[in-house]
N, C-alpha and C positions, 0 to 999 in steps of 0.2 A: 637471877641464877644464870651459869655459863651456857651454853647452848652445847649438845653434844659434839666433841671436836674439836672444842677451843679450850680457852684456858688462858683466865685473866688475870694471875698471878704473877708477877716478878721479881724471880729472888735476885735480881743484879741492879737493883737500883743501887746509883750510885752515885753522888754530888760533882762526882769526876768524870764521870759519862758524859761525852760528849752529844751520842746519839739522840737524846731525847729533845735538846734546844734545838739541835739542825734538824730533828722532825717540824718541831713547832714553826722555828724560820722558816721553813721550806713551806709549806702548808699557808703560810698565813701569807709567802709571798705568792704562790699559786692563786690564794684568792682573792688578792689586792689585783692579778691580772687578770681576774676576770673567769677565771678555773673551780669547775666543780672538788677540783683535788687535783691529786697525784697518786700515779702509780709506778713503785719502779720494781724493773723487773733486774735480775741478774746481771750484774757488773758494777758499775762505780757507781752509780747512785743509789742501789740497795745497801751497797759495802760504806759510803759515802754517811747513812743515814739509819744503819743498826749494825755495823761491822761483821755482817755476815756476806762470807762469799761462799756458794755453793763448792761440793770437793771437782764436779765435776757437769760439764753442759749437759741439756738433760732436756728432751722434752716434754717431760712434763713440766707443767705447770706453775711458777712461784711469783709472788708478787707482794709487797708491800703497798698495803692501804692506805690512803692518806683523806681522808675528808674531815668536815666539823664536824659531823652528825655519828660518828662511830671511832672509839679508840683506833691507835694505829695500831692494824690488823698485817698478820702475816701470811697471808692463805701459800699451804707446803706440803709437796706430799708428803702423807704420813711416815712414811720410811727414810725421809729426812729431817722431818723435825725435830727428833734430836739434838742433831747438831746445832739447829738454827736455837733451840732451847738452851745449849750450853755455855751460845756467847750472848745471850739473852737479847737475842734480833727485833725483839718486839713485844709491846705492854702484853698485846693479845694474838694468840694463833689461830687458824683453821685449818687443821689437817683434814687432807681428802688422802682416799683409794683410790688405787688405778680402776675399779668399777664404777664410781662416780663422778660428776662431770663438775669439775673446778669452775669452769664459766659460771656458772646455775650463782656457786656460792659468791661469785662476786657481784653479782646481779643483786641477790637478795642482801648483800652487805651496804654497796655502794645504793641501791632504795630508789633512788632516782637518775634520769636521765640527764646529763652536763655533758660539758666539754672538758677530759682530764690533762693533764699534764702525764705524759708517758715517756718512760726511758728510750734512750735512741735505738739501746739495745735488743728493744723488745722482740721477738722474734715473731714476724709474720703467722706463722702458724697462732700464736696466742690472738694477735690482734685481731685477726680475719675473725680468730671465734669470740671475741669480744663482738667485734660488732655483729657479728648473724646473732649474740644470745643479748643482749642490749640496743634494739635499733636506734633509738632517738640519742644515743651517746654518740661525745665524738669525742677524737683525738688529736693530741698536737703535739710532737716530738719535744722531750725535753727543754734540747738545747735552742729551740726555737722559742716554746714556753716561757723557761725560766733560764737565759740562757747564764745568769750569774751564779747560779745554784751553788757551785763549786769550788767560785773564782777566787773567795776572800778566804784566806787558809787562818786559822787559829796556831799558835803557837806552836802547838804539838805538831801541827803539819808541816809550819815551817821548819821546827827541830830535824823532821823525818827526809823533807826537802835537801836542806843542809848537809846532811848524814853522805844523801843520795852522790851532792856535787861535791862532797870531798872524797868520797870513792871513784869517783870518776875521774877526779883529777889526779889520782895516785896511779889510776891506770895507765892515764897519760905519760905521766911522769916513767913509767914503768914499759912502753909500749916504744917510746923514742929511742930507748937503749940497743931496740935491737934492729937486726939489721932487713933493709929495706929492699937495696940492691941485691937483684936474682931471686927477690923472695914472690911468691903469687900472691894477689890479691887478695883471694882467699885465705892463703897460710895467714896475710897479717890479720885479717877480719877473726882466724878461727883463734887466734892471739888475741886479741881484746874481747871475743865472748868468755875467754875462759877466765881473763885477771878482771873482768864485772865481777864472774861467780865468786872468784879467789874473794874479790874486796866486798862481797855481801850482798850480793843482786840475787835473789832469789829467778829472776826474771828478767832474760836478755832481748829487747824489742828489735835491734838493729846493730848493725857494725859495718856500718859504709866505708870503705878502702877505696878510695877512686883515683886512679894514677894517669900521670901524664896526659893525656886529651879526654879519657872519662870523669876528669875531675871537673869538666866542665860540663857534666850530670848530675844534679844539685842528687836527685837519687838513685845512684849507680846501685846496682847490684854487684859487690864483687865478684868478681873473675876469676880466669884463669889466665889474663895479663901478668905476663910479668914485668915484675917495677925495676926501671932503668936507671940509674946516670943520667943525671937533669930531667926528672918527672918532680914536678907537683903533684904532691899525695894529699887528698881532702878526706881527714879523718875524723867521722862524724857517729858518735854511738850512744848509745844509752839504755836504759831500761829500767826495771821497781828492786828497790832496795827497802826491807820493810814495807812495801805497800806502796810506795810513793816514788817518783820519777827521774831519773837522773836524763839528762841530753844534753854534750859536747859536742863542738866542731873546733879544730886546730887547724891549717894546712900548713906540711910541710916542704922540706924541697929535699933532693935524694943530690948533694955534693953542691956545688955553687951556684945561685940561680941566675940569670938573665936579666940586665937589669928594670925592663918591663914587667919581670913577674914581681920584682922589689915594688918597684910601684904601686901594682895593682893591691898587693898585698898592703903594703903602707895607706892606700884610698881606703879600702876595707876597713882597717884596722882606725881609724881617723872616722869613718862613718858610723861603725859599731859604738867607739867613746863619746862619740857624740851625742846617739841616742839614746846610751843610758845618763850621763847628764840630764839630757830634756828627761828624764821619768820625774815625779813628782805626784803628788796626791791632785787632783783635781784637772790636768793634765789628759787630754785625749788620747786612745792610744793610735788613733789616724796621726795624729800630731805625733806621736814618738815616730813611727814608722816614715811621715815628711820629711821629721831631720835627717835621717842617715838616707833616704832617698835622692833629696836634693843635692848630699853631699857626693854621692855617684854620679849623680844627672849632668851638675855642675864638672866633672870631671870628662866625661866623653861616652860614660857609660850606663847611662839611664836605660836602654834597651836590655841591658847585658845584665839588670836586678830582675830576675823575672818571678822572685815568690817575696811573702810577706816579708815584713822585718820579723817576727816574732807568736808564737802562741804559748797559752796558760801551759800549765804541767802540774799532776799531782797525784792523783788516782790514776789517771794516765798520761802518756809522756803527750799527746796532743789535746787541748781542750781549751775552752773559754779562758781570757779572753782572747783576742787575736790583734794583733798590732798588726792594721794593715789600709788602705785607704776604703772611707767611707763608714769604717767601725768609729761611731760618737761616745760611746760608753769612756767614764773618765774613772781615770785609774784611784784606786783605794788602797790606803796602807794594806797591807798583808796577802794582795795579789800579788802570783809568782806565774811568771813568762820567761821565754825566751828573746835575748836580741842577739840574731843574726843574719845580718845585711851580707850579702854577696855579689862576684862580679865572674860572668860565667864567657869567655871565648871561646867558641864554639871551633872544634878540632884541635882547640892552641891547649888551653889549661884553664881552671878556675879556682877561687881561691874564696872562701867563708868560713869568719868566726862567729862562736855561738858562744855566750852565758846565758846562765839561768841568773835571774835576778827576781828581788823581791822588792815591793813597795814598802817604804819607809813614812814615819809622820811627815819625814822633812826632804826625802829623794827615793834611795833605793841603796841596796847595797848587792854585789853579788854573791850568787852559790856555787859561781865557780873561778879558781883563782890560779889558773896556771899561766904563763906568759903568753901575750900576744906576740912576740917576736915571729919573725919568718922563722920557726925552727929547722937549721939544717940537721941530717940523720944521714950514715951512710949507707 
């Protein structure tokens, strides 16, 4: 019989649900690492693994159950379970009141003392009272845990992926027309959050504009610079379209450039095709991130690459895996990253392109397809 406050009915079972295999995958790879379970709380691995995103951050208390010994359980406060009920979040629920103590119920669900796998997300306040109301538990951040939880995208993600970089590249396409010269960094930035929303981004994460000497800020905060006649402009943006991640980088130049910045930009653009070449199934992604490295190093500027070649994207625009050195993990058809290699002169200008790309059986293919040229704009 159900216990008061739960409720082990599910009328969304559905052969097209994704939710229930990535509960099972997830769980069974929690405890092939050695994990009493998982628990996630609010953000991409709750939504990641029953399609429910809270309407709003919330102190109280929510959590996804994952162990052998008990269905996957939703514990929610009663005043949201509704909705967690609508898009049918979970086999089984536990609604609590704000007069009684959510911890107690996870205590007496999870039975016993382990070590869980926990969202990165999880909010101090929750974990401090996990462990004062469970002491011999521990915990170990997600992405630490299970750090591929996320990495291998299904179809549908990649569909949604896709989606993402062709809106992004329409924004581009739509962002160079206008005009650079006399314009503030900011008017361009408040320019591409607006043609994200236009082209379907529910959710604008960034709109880096970084001109002339701040372009060599891989993350400037746009300004109140205004863009000159021969600046390098490093335009880098993105954010969720349907739930899933768009992130571009193009640099242009404002009239004719300098034929150092042709170079620099040509090394770039030669280091970035190179590394999506080396992608491949089986393929490290330390080793993607070596190619387009060494091809800067080899050039004069090995100093002047100072962040990874590349990170995952999908529920969010940063995440597993990360092409970067000493990352061993070897790449698998349907992981979706970023490659972009840069080359940063400090007071002069800098210059980095980014695709999303996706692992293929036989390479990769990109999500995003606008030209790598040095685009002039006036």
């Amino acid at each position: 019989m159900a216990e008061a406050g739960e409720n082990t009915a599910n009328e969304h079972d559905d052969v097209a649900d994704p939710y229930g295999p990535r509960r099972d995958r997830a769980l069974a790879a929690a405890l092939d690492a050695g994990f009493a379970g998982l628990i996630a709380t609010p953000g991409p691995d709750l939504a990641y693994l029953t399609g429910y995103t809270p309407t709003t951050a919330s102190e109280r208390f929510t959590a996804l159950l994952l162990t052998p010994d008990i269905e996957p359980t939703l514990v929610v406060p009663t005043l949201e379970r509704p909705d967690a009920e609508r898009v049918g979040a979970a086999p089984r629920y536990r609604g609590w009141r704000d007069e009684t103590d959510p911890y107690q119920i996870v205590a007496a669900l999870l039975g016993r003392a382990g070590r869980y796998a926990v969202s990165d997300a999880a909010w101090a306040l929750h974990l401090l009272a996990l462990q004062a109301t469970i002491p011999g538990a521990g915990y170990t951040a997600m992405t630490d845990a299970l750090p591929m939880l996320r990495a291998v995208k299904d179809a549908a993600e990649r569909s949604r992926l896709a989606a993402a970089g062709a809106a992004a590249d329409a924004v581009y396409e739509r962002i160079v027309e206008t005009a650079f010269a006399g314009s503030r960094e900011r008017d361009v930035a408040a320019a591409l959050d607006a043609l994200l929303r236009e082209h379907g981004h529910e959710q604008v994460d960034f709109t880096i504009v970084a001109s002339g000497p701040h372009s060599a800020n891989p993350h400037h905060h746009s300004g109140d610079r205004i863009i000159e006649a021969g600046d390098t402009v490093v335009l880098d943006f993105g954010g969720l379209r349907d739930g899933y991640g768009s992130d571009t980088t193009r640099t242009v130049h404002v009239g004719e450039p300098a034929a150092q910045v042709r170079e620099v930009h040509e090394l770039v653009r030669t280091a970035q095709q190179a590394a999506f070449e080396a992608v491949a199934p089986g393929v490290s992604c330390q080793d993607v991130d070596a190619v387009a490295r060494d091809i800067i190093t080899a050039a004069g500027h090995g100093e002047h690459f100072i962040h990874r070649t590349g990170h995952g994207i999908g529920l969010t625009t940063h995440e597993p895996p990360y092409i970067v050195a000493g990352e061993k993990q070897a790449l698998t058809p349907g992981m979706c990253f970023s490659l972009e290699p840069g080359v940063y002169l400090p007071g002069r200008f800098g210059v980095r392109i980014e695709d999303i790309v996706a692992v293929t059986d036989t390479g990769a293919v990109r999500l995003n397809n606008t030209a790598h040229r040095l685009q002039l704009v006036g």
